[in-house]
N, C-alpha and C positions, 0 to 999 in steps of 0.2 A: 814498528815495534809494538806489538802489543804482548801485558804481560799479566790479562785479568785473572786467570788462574794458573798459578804457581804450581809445581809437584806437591809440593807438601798440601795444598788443598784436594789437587786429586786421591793425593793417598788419603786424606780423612772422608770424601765421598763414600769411600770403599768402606774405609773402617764403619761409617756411622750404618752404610747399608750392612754391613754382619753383625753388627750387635746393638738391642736396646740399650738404651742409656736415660731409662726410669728411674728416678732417685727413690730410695728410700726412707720411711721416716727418719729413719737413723740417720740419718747423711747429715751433717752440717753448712746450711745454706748460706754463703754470703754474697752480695750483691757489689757489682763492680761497674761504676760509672766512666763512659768513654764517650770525649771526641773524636775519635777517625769519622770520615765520614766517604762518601764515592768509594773504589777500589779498597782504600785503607780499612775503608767500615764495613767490608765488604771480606777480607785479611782477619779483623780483630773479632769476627763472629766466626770465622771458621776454628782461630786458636782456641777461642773457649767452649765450641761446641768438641772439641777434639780431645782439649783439658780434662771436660767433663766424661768425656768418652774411656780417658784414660788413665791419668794421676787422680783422678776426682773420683773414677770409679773404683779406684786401687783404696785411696784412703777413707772412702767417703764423703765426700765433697760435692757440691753441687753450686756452680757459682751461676747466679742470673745476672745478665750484660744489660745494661741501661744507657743507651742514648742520650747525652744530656745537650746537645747541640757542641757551639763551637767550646773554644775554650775559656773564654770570656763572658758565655753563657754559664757555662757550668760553675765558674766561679764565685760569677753572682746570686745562683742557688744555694750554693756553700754559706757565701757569707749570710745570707739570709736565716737560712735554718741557727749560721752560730749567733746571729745575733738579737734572734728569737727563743732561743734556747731551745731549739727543737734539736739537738745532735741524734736523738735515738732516730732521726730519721736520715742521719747522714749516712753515706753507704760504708761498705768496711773495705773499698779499697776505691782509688780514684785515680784518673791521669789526672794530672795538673800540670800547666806551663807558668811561666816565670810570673803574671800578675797573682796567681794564689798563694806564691811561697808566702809575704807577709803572716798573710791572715790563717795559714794552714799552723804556722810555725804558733802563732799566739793563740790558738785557737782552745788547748786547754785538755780537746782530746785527739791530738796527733799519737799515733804511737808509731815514732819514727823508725830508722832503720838501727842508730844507736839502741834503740830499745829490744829489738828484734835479733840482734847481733849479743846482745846482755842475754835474752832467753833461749837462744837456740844455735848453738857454737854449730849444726851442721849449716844455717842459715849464713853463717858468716862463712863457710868454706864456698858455699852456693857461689856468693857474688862477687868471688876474688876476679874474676877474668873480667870486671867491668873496665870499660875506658876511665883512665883518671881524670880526664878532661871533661869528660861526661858526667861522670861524680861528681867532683867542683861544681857543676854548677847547681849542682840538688844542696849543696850544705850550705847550710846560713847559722851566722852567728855558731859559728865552729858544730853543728847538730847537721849529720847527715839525715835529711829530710826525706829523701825516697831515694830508686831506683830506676838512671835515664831508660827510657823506651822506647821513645821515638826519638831520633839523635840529628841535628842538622847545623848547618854551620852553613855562611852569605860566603856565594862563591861568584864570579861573571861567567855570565853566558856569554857569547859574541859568536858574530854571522862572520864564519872564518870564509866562506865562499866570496864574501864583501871585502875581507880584509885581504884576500888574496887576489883579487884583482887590483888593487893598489899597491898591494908588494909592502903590506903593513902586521907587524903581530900584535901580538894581544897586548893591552897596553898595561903596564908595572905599576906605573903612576898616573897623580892625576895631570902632570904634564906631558903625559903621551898621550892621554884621551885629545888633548887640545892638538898634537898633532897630528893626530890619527883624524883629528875631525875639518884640518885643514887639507890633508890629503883626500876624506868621501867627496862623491859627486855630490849638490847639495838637494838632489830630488832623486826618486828611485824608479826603477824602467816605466813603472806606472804613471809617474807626473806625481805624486805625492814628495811630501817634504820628507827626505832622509835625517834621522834625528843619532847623531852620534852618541846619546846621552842622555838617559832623564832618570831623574831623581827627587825628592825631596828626604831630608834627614829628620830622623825622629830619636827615639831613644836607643832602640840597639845599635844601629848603624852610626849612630854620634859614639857610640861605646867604643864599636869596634875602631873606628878611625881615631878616638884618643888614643886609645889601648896600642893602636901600632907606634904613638906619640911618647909610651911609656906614661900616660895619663889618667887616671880616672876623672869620671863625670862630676862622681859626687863625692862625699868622702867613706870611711871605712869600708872600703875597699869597694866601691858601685855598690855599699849596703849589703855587702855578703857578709859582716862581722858584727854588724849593728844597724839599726834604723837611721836609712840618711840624712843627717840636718844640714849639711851645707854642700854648696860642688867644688869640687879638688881639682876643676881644668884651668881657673881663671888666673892665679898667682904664678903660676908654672909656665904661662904663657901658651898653653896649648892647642884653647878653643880659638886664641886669635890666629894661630898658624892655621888652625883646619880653614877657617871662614873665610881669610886670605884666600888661600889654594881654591878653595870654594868655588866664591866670587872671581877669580879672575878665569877658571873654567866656564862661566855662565857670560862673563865681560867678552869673552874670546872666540862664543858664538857652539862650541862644545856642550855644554850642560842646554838642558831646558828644563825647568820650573816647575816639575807636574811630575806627578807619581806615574811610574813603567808601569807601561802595560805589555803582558807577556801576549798578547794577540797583538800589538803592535813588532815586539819582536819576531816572531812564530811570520806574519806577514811581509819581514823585510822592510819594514818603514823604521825600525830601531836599531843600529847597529848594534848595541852593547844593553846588557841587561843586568842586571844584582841582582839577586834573589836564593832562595834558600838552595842548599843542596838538592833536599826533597822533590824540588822542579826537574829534574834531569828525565825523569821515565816521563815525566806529562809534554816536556817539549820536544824531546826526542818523536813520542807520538804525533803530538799535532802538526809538526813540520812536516813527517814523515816524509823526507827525502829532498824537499824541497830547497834545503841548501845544507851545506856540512856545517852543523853548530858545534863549534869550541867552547872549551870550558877552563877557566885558567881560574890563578888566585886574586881573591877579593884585591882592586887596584888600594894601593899605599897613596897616601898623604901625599907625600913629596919622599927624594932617596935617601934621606936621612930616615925614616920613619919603617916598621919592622914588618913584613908580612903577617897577615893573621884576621880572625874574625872570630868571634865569641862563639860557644858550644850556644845552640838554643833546641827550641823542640820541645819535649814534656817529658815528666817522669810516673811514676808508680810509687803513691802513697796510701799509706794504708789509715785507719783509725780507730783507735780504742773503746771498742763498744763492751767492755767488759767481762770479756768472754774469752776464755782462753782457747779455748776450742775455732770459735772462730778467727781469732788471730792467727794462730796455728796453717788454718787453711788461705788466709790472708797471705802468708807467708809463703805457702807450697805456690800459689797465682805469681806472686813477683819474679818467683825462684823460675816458673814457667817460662812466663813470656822474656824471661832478660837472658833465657837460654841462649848456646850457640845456635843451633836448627831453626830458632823461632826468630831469632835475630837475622839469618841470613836470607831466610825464606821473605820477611817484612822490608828487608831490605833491596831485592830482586826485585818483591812487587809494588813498592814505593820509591824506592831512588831515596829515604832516608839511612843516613850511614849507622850502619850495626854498630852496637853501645856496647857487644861482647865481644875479647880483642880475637879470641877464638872463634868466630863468626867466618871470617876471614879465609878460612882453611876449609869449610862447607863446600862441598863440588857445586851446589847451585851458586856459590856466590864466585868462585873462581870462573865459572862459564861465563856469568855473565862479566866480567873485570875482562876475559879476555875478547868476549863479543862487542861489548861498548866499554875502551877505558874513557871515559867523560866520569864513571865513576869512579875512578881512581884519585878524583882532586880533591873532595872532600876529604877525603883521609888523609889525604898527603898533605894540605895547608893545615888539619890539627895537630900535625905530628910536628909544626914550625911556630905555630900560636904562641905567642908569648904565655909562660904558665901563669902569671900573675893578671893574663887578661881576665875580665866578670863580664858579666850582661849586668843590668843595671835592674835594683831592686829598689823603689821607691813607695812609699807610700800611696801618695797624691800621683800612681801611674796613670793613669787615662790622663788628666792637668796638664801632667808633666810632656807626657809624648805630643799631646798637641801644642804646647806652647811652644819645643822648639820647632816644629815642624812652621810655625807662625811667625816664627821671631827671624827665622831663615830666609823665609820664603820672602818677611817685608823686605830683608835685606836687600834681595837682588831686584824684587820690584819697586824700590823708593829710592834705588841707588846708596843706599848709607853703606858706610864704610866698615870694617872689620872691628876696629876697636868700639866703634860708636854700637854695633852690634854684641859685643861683649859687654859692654857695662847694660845694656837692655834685658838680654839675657841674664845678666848678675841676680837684679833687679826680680824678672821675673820666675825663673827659675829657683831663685833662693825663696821668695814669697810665698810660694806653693812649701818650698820644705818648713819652712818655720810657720806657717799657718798651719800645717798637717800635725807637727811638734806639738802644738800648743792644744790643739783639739782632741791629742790623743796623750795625754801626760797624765 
C-alpha cells in the first residue's frame, strides 16, 4: 500500500503548473510553523502551496511554511522567544501538541479561538463540523486554544495471522493479553524470542488506562481547567488497580519491560503493539503483505474498567501580532486546513483520523474505509471514549513523563509491590507538581 501522493496533491501539480502564484506587495504575509515531517511534511507543503494558489490568491494572502523540527522542538523555540521577549518573532500561526498548551495559554500573546469566534461570526460558522472530542482537547482552563489538525487516538495493532493460528482474538483486557500469551509459541519460525507484549507507561498512556478507571492523573481535570498541583489517582484507589493488573501481566511472563518497537512488530517477533492511530498507513506499508495485521481497541484495565483512549495529536494556533489584517489571514489558514477536502485528503495520506466530522463523507476517504477498514477503529473507539477522558497537561511535563516511566519500570525490575509503588510515585510525582507550583507562583 502505498499512498505518497493523494488526488488532491495531483490536482494542485496541475493547478500550480497553470497559474503563477507571485505575491504581490499588497498581499498580507504571515508565516506558519509546522512539524509534519516524511510523507506528512510532504501533504502540509503541498496544502499551503495550494492555499496560496487559491484562498490566498483570491484574498490576498501569501503564507510562508517554516519547518521547526519535532514537536518538542518547536515548543522549545516558542518558549524561548516568550521568555526573551522576542514575540515579534513568533510566527502568526503554529501546530502545537499537548507540551505547549501551558505555555501558549499564559504566554500573553495567544489570540485564541474564543478571540477569533468574538471577531468574525463567519470564522465561527467555519468550525462547526469540528469533532468534539478533538476540541476538548485544545481547551484549557475553559479557553478554546486552537483548531485539532492532525487528530489521533492509542489504538492495538496485533498480528491477527499469529493470533489465528492459535484460535485466539484480539485481546479486551489486560487479562487476555496473559492468556493470549500463554496460548503464543514462545519463539517465532526464525528461532527468535516471541514477545506477546511490550510496553513501558508514561504520561498519556497512564491517562488513558485511569481514564477507562473513571480516574484522573492529576487533579482539575489532568490540568485541562487549571494548572495541576496534585494527582487525583491515589485516594480513589486507581493507580494501585492499574500497577496490580500491571505487574501481574509482567509476573505472568506476557508484558516485557521495554518500549515497542514497531520493526519488531512489522517483523513478527511482537505480537501486540499500542501505538497511535496515525501508524496504520506506515505499517500497513512496511509489512506489506507479510501477515494480516488487526487493529482492535486500546486493551482495558480489567472488565470493570470503560473502553477508550485520550484524543492526542496537535492543533492550529494562531497569535496576536497586532495586526488585524494578518489575523484575518490567520484565520482564512485554520479555516483551510480543518476543512472537509483537506481533512480527508491528510487523513488517506497519513492514517491520522480527520478532525472534520464531514470529512467522512469525501469519496477519497470512503474508498479508502472500504479498501482498508483498520481505519475504521480510530473513529469508532472515539465515538465510545468516555467524554470526561483528558490527556494530561502538567507543568513539569518532560519530569513528570520520565518519572513514571521509572517509577514503573523499578517496579517490575525490584519486584516491589503495587502499593509500595504508589506511595513512591505519591512521593515523587506529587514533588515535581508542588516544586513547579512554587517556582512558578
Amino acid at each position: 500500500m502505498k499512498r505518497k501522493l493523494t488526488a488532491l496533491m495531483l490536482t494542485l501539480v496541475m493547478i500550480l503548473s497553470l497559474c503563477a502564484c507571485t505575491a504581490s506587495a499588497e498581499n498580507t504575509k504571515i508565516t506558519f510553523w509546522h512539524s509534519m515531517s516524511d510523507n506528512a511534511g510532504v501533504l502540509m507543503e503541498s496544502y499551503i502551496q495550494q492555499f496560496n494558489a487559491t484562498v490566498g490568491k483570491e484574498k490576498g494572502i501569501e503564507v510562508e511554511l517554516v519547518f521547526q523540527g519535532s514537536y518538542a522542538d518547536a515548543t522549545t523555540k516558542m518558549n524561548s522567544m516568550l521568555n526573551t521577549n522576542q514575540t515579534d518573532t513568533l510566527p502568526d500561526v503554529m501546530q502545537l501538541d499537548a507540551t505547549g498548551k501551558v505555555s501558549y495559554h499564559a504566554s500573553g500573546v495567544a489570540y485564541t479561538i474564543d478571540q477569533a469566534r468574538a471577531d468574525d461570526a463567519a470564522f465561527d460558522t467555519g468550525v462547526g463540523a469540528l469533532l468534539n472530542a478533538a476540541m476538548g482537547n485544545w481547551n484549557f482552563a475553559g479557553t478554546q486554544l486552537g483548531l485539532p489538525f492532525a487528530t489521533s487516538t492509542t489504538i492495538l495493532f496485533y498480528n491477527k495471522t499469529l493470533l489465528d493460528s492459535v484460535n485466539m482474538q484480539a485481546p479486551e483486557t489486560f487479562a487476555d493479553i496473559i492468556s493470549l500469551a500463554a496460548a503464543l509459541p514462545k519463539t517465532t519460525e526464525a528461532g527468535t524470542e516471541l514477545i506477546p507484549y511490550a510496553a513501558i507507561p508514561n504520561t498519556p498512556t497512564l491517562a488513558n488506562w485511569l481514564g477507562q478507571l473513571d480516574s484522573y492523573v492529576v487533579n482539575h481535570k489532568n490540568g485541562s481547567e487549571a494548572s495541576a498541583t496534585e494527582l487525583a489517582c491515589i485516594d480513589n484507589g486507581a493507580l494501585a488497580t492499574f500497577l496490580t493488573e500491571w505487574k501481574r501481566m509482567y509476573d505472568e511472563g506476557a508484558l516485557k519491560n521495554t518500549a515497542a518497537s514497531s520493526d519488531a512488530f512489522v517483523t513478527g517477533q511482537l505480537a501486540l503493539y499500542t501505538s497511535s492511530s496515525s501508524n496504520v498507513t506506515s505499517l500497513l506499508n512496511k509489512i506489506n503483505g507479510g501477515f494480516e495485521m488487526g487493529v482492535a481497541f486500546y486493551p482495558k484495565v480489567n472488565e470493570e474498567a470503560s473502553f477508550g483512549a485520550s484524543v492526542s495529536g496537535s492543533c492550529l494556533v494562531m497569535f496576536d501580532k497586532q495586526d488585524d489584517a494578518k489575523k484575518a489571514a490567520a484565520r482564512e489558514l485554520l479555516l483551510y486546513l480543518t476543512s472537509a477536502p483537506i481533512q480527508a485528503d491528510f487523513a488517506v495520506g497519513t492514517g491520522y483520523i480527520p478532525a472534520n466530522e464531514n470529512a467522512v463523507n469525501e469519496a477519497v476517504y470512503q474508498q479508502l474505509l472500504q479498501e482498508y477498514p483498520q481505519y475504521k477503529v480510530g473513529m469508532e473507539q472515539l465515538a465510545v471514549t468516555p467524554a470526561a477522558m483528558r490527556s494530561v497537561t502538567v507543568g513539569p511535563s518532560t519530569d513528570f513523563y520520565y518519572a513514571i516511566q521509572n517509577c514503573v519500570s523499578d517496579m517490575l525490575e525490584y519486584g516491589d509491590d503495587a502499593e509500595t509503588t504508589v506511595d513512591i510515585m505519591a512521593d515523587e510525582l506529587g514533588g515535581l507538581l508542588y516544586q513547579y507550583a512554587q517556582a512558578n507562583q
